[in-house]
BAMIRO-964401 format. One record per residue (C-alpha): y, x, z; residue number from 1. Coordinates in nm, 3 decimals. Each point is the difference from the previous one (the first is absolute). Layout:
BEGIN
{rec {Y, X, Z}, NUM},
...
END
This chain:
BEGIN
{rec {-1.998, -7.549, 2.697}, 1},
{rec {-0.176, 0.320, 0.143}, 2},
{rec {0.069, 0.329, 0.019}, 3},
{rec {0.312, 0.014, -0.187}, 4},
{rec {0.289, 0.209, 0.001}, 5},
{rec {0.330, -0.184, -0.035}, 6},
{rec {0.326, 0.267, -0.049}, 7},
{rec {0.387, -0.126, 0.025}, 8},
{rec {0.159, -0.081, -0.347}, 9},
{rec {0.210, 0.207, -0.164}, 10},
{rec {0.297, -0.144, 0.144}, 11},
{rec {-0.121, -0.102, 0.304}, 12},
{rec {-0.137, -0.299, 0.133}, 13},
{rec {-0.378, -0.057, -0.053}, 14},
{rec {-0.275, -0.138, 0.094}, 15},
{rec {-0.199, -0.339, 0.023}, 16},
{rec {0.158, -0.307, -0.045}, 17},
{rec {-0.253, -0.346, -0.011}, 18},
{rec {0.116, -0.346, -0.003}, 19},
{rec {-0.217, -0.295, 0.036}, 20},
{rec {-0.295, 0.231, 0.076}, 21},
{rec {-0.324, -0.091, 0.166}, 22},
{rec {-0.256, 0.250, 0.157}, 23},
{rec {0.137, 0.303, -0.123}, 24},
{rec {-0.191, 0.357, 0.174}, 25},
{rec {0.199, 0.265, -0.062}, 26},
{rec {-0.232, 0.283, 0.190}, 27},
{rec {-0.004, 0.422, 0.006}, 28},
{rec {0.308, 0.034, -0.173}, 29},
{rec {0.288, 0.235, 0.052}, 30},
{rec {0.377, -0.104, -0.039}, 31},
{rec {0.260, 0.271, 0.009}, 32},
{rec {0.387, -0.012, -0.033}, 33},
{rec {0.044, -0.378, -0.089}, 34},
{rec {0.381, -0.002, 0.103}, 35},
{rec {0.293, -0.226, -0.178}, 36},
{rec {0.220, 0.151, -0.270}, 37},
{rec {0.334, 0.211, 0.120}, 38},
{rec {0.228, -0.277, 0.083}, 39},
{rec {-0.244, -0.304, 0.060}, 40},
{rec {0.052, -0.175, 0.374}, 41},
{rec {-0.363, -0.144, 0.005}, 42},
{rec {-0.254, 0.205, 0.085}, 43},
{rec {-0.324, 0.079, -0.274}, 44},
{rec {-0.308, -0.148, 0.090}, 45},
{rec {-0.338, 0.187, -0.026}, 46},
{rec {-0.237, -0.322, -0.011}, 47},
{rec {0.167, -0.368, -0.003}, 48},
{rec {-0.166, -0.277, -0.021}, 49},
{rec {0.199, -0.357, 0.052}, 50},
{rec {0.113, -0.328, -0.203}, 51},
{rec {-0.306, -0.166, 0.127}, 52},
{rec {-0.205, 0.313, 0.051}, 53},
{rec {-0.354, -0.027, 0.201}, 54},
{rec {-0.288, 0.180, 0.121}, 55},
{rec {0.157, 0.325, -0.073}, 56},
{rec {-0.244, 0.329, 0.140}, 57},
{rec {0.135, 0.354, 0.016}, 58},
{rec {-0.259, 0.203, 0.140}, 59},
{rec {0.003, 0.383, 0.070}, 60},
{rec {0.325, 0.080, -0.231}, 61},
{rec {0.206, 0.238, 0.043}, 62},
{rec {0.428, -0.020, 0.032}, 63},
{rec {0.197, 0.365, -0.060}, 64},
{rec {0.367, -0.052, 0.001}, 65},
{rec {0.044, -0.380, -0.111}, 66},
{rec {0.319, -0.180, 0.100}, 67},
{rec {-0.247, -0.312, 0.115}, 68},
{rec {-0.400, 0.034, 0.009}, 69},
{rec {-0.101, -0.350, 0.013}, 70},
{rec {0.141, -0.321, -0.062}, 71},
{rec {-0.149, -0.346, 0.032}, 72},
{rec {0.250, -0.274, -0.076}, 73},
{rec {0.339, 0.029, -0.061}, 74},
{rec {0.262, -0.108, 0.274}, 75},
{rec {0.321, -0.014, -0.224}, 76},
{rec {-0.172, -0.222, -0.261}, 77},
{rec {-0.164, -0.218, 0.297}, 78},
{rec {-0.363, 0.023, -0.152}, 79},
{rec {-0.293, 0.118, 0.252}, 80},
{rec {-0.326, 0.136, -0.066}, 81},
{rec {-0.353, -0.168, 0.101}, 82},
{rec {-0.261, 0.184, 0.254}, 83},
{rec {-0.057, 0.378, -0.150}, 84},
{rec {-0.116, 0.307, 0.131}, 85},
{rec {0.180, 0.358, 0.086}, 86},
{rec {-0.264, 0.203, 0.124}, 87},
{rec {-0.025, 0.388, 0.012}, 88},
{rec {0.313, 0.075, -0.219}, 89},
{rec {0.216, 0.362, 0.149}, 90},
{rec {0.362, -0.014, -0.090}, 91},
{rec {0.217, 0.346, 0.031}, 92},
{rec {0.338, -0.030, -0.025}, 93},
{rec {0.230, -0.249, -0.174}, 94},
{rec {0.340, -0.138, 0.024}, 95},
{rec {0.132, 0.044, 0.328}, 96},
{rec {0.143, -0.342, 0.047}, 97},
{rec {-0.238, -0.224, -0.157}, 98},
{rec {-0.378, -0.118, 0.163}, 99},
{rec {-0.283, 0.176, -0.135}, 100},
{rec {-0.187, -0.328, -0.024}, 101},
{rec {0.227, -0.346, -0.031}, 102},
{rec {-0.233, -0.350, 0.043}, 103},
{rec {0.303, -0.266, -0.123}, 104},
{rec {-0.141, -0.373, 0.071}, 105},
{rec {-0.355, 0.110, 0.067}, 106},
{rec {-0.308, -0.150, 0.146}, 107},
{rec {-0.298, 0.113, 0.075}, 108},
{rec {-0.014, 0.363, -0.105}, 109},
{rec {-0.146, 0.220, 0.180}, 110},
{rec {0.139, 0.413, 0.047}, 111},
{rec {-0.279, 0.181, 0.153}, 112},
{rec {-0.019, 0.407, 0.048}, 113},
{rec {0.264, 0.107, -0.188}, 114},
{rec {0.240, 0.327, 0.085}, 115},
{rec {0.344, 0.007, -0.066}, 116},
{rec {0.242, 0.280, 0.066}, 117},
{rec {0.310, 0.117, -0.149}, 118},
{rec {0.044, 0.341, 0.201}, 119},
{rec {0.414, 0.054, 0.083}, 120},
{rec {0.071, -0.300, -0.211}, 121},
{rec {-0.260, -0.214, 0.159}, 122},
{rec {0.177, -0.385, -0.003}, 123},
{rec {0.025, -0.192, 0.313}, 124},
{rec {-0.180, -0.243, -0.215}, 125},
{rec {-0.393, 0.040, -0.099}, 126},
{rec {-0.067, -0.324, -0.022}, 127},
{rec {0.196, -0.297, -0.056}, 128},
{rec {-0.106, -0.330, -0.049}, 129},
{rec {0.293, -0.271, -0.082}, 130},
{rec {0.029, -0.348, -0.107}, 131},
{rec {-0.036, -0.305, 0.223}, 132},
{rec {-0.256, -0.225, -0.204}, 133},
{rec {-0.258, 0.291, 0.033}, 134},
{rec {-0.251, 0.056, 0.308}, 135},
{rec {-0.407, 0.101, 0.089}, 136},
{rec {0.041, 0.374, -0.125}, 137},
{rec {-0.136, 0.268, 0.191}, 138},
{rec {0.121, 0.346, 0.065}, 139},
{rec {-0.306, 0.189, 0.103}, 140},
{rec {-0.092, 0.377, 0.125}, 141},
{rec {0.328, 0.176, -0.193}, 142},
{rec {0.146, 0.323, 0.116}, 143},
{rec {0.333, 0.008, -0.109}, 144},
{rec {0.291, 0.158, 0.026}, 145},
{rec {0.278, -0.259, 0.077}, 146},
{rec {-0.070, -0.335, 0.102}, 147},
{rec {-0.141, -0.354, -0.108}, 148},
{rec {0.305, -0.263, -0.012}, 149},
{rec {0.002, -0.327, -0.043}, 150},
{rec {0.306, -0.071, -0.114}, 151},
{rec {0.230, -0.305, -0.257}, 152},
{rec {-0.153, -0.310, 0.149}, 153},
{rec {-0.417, 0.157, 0.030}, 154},
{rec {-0.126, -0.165, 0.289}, 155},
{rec {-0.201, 0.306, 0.237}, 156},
{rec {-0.169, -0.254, 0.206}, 157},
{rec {-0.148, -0.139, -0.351}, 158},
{rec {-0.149, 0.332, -0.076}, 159},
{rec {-0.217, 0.324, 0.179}, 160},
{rec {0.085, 0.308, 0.065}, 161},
{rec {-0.357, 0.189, 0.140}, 162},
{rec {-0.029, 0.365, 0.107}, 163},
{rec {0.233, 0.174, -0.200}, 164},
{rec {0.218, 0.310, 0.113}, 165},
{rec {0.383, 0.004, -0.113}, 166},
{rec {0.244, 0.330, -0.010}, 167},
{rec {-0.288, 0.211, 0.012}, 168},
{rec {0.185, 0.380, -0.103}, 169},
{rec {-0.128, 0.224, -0.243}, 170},
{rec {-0.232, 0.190, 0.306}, 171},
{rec {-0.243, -0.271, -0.086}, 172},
{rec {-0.077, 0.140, -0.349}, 173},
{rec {-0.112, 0.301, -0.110}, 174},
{rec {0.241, 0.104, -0.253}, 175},
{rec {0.284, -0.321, -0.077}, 176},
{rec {0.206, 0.312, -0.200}, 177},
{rec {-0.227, 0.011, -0.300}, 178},
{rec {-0.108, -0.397, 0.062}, 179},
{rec {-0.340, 0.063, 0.129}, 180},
{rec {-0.009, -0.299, 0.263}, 181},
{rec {-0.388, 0.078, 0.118}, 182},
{rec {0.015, 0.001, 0.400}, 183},
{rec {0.028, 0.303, 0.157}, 184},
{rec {-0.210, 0.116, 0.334}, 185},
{rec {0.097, -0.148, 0.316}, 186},
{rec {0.241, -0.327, -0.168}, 187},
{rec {0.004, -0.345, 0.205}, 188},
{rec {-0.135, -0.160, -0.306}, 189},
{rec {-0.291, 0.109, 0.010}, 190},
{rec {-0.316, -0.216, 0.179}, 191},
{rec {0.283, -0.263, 0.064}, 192},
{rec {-0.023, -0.310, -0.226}, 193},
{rec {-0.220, -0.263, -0.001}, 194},
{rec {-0.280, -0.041, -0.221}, 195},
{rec {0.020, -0.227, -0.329}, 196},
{rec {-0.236, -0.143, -0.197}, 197},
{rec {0.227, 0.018, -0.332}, 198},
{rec {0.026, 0.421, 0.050}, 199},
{rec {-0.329, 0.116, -0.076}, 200},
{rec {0.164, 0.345, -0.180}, 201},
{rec {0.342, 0.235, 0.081}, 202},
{rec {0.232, 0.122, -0.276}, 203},
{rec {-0.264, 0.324, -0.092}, 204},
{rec {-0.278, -0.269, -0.069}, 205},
{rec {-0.202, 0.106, 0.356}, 206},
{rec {-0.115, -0.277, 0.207}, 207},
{rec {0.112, -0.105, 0.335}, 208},
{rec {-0.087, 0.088, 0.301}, 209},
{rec {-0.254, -0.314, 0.124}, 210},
{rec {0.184, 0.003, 0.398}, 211},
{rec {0.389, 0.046, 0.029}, 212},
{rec {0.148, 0.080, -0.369}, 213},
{rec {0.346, 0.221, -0.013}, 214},
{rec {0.297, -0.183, -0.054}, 215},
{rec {0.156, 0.043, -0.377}, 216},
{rec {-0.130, 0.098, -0.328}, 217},
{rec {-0.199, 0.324, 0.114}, 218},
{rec {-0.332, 0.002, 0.207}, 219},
{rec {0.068, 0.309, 0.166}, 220},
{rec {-0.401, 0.048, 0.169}, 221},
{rec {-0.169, 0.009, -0.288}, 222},
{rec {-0.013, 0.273, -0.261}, 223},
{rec {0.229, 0.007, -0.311}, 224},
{rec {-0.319, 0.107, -0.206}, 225},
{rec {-0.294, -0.296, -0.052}, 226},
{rec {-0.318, 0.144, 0.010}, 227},
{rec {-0.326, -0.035, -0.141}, 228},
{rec {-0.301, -0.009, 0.094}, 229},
{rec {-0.170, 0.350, -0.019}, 230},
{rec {-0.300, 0.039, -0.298}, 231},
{rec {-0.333, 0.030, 0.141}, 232},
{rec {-0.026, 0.425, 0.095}, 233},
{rec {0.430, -0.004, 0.096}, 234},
{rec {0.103, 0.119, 0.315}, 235},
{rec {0.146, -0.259, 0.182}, 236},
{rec {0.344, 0.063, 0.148}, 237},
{rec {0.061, 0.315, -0.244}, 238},
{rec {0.364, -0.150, -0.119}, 239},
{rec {0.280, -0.116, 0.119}, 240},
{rec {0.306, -0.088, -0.161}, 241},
{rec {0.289, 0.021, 0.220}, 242},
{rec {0.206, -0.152, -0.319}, 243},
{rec {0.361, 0.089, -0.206}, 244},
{rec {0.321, 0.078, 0.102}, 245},
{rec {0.215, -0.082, -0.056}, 246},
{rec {-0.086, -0.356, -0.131}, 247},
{rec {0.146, -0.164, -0.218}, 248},
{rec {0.107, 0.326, -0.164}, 249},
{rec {0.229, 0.128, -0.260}, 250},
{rec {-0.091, 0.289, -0.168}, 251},
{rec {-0.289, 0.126, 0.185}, 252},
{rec {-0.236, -0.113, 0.302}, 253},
{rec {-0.200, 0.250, 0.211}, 254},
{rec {-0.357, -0.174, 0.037}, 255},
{rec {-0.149, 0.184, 0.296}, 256},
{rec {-0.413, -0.019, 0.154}, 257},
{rec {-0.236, 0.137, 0.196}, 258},
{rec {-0.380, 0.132, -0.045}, 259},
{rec {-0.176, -0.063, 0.249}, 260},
{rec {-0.277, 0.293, -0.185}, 261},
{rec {0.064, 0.251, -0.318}, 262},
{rec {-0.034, -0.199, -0.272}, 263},
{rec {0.030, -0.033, -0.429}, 264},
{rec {0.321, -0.227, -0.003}, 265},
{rec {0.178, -0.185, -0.279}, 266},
{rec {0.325, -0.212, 0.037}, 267},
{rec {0.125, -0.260, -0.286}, 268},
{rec {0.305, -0.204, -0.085}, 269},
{rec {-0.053, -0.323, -0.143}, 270},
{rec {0.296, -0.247, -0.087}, 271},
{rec {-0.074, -0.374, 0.082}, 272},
{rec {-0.187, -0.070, -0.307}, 273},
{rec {-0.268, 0.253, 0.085}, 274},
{rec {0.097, 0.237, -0.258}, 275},
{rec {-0.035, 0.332, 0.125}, 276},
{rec {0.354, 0.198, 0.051}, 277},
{rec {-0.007, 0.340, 0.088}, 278},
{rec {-0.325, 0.224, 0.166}, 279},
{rec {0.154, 0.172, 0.308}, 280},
{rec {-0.332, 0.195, 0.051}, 281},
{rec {-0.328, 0.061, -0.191}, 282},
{rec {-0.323, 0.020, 0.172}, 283},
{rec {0.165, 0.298, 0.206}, 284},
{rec {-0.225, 0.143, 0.262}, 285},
{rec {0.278, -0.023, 0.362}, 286},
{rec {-0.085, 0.080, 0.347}, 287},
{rec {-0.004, -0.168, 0.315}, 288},
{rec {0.300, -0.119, 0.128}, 289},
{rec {0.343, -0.150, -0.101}, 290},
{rec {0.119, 0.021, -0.379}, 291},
{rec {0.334, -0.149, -0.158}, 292},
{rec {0.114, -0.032, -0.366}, 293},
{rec {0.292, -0.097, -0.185}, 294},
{rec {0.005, -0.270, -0.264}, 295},
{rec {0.333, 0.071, -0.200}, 296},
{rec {0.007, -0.340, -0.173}, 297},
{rec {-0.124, 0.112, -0.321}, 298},
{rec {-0.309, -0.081, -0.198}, 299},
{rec {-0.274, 0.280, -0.212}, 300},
{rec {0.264, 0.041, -0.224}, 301},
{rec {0.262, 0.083, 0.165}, 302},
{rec {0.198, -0.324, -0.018}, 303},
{rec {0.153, -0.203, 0.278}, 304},
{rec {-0.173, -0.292, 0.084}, 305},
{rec {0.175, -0.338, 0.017}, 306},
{rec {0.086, -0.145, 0.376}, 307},
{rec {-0.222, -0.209, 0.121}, 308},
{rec {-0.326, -0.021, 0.187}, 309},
{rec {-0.309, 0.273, -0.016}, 310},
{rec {-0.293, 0.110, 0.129}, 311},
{rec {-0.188, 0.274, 0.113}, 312},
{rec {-0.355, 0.097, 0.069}, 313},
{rec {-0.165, 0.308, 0.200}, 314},
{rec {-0.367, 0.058, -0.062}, 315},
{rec {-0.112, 0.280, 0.262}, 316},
{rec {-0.322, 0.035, 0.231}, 317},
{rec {-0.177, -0.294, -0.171}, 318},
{rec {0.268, -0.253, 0.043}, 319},
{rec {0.255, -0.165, -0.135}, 320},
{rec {0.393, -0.106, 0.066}, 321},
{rec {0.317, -0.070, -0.103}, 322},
{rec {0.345, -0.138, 0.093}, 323},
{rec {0.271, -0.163, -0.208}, 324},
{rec {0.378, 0.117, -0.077}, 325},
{rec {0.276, -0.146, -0.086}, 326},
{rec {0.215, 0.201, -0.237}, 327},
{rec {0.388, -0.127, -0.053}, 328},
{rec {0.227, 0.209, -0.264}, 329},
END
């Protein structure tokens, strides 16, 4: 599953429930407002996978609002979950009281890079893993905004904890008020976790940096854009994409770059299918220096375009860029 959108239901509740499943990758997706009916005492679930579950992967999702982000096995029923991999998911906000991931009877998964943070709510909880016939998992390079527990019979000696940073505030991000979780200048998390041969990308698809990666989802060094290489007669170094804000976005993201010369430029949205969206600007001659525009959400014709994930490209000065948004009605 890739690159899906997955809204609450009508009357609340939500989201992915899998028994019995095996190797499930649920990657690049965006889950928003998966919270329990008015009235309901247990908390909805944005992705669940238990009753025998194993080798579940969710990559590079992303968590707006959800009661619970992730859960692998089920501690009330008793049933665990078999190795799996969290790895570059962001989770903003969520029920105050309830861990934003929740291993039940695990072993072996492994929860590398992800961020978590909740803002004024923020849990004391992150992380939890529970159950006393689980063991081997790994809690790797997560910035996070309460705390890993081990807690109803989990063993911590029978599982690692490695360079992650707990009750980090909202100074570490540049903008937690409109869920945009990318670092900001200056945070602790960035240059401080250990490298990881299983995180070769962060949550806007760039790679890592090859010495000391950031800690969480976001690789704050490198540029939100990925870049090309320049056609043969391009001036190298002409663009740079400094990215949008905010990000995700609902209704409308500034994208802002820089030319490094005057140049012809043209900027396009694309939605994940490669279909083109919306063109921002036409072969419009722009001069040296730093340019911003607004995307409003809306396509050529004028209607809004579905949440989810797109993508833009800049051609200016002989090369080529582009970034990806996230985009949650």
């Amino acid at each position: 599953m890739e690159r899906d959108t997955i809204p609450p239901a009508a009357t609340g509740g939500g989201g992915i429930d899998v028994r019995f499943g095996t190797g499930w990758i649920v990657r690049n997706s965006v889950f928003r407002d998966i919270t329990s009916p008015s009235g309901t005492a247990s908390p909805a679930t944005a992705l669940f996978f238990h009753e025998g579950s194993s080798g579940t992967t969710a990559d590079r999702n992303v968590f707006v609002r959800c009661d619970r982000s992730v859960a692998l096995g089920d501690f009330e029923a008793a049933d665990g979950h078999a190795g799996g991999l969290l790895r570059g998911n962001i989770v903003s906000g969520g029920a105050a009281d309830v861990p934003a991931f929740e291993l039940a009877f695990a072993e072996s998964a492994l929860v590398l890079n992800n961020t978590i943070f909740f803002g004024a709510t923020s849990p004391g909880t992150s992380i939890e893993i529970s159950g006393s016939s689980g063991g081997g998992n790994t809690v790797e390079n997560n910035l996070l905004g309460g705390v890993i527990v081990f807690d109803r019979g989990a063993d911590g000696a029978a599982n690692s904890t490695v360079t992650n940073m707990e009750n980090v505030s909202a100074g570490a991000f540049l903008d937690p008020a409109v869920d945009d979780l990318h670092l900001a200048a200056g945070s602790a998390a960035i240059d401080a976790g250990t490298p990881h041969p299983d995180r070769l990308r962060d949550i806007d698809c760039d790679a890592i940096s090859p010495g000391a990666p950031d800690i969480g989802a976001d690789e704050y060094r490198l540029p939100t854009a990925v870049a090309t290489a320049s056609p043969e007669g391009g001036v190298p170094g002409a663009l740079h994409i400094e990215g949008n804000k905010p990000n995700p976005f609902n209704p409308e993201t500034v994208i802002a770059f820089d030319l490094g010369v005057a140049s012809s430029v043209t900027l396009n949205v694309y939605d994940a299918g490669g279909r083109l969206v919306r063109v921002l600007i036409d072969r419009r001659p722009l001069a040296e220096g730093r340019h911003t525009v607004t995307w409003n959400g809306r396509s050529e014709e004028g209607k809004s375009a579905a949440s989810g994930v797109y993508f833009y490209t800049i051609d200016a000065g002989g090369e080529r860029k582009g970034g990806r948004m996230v985009m949650i009605r």
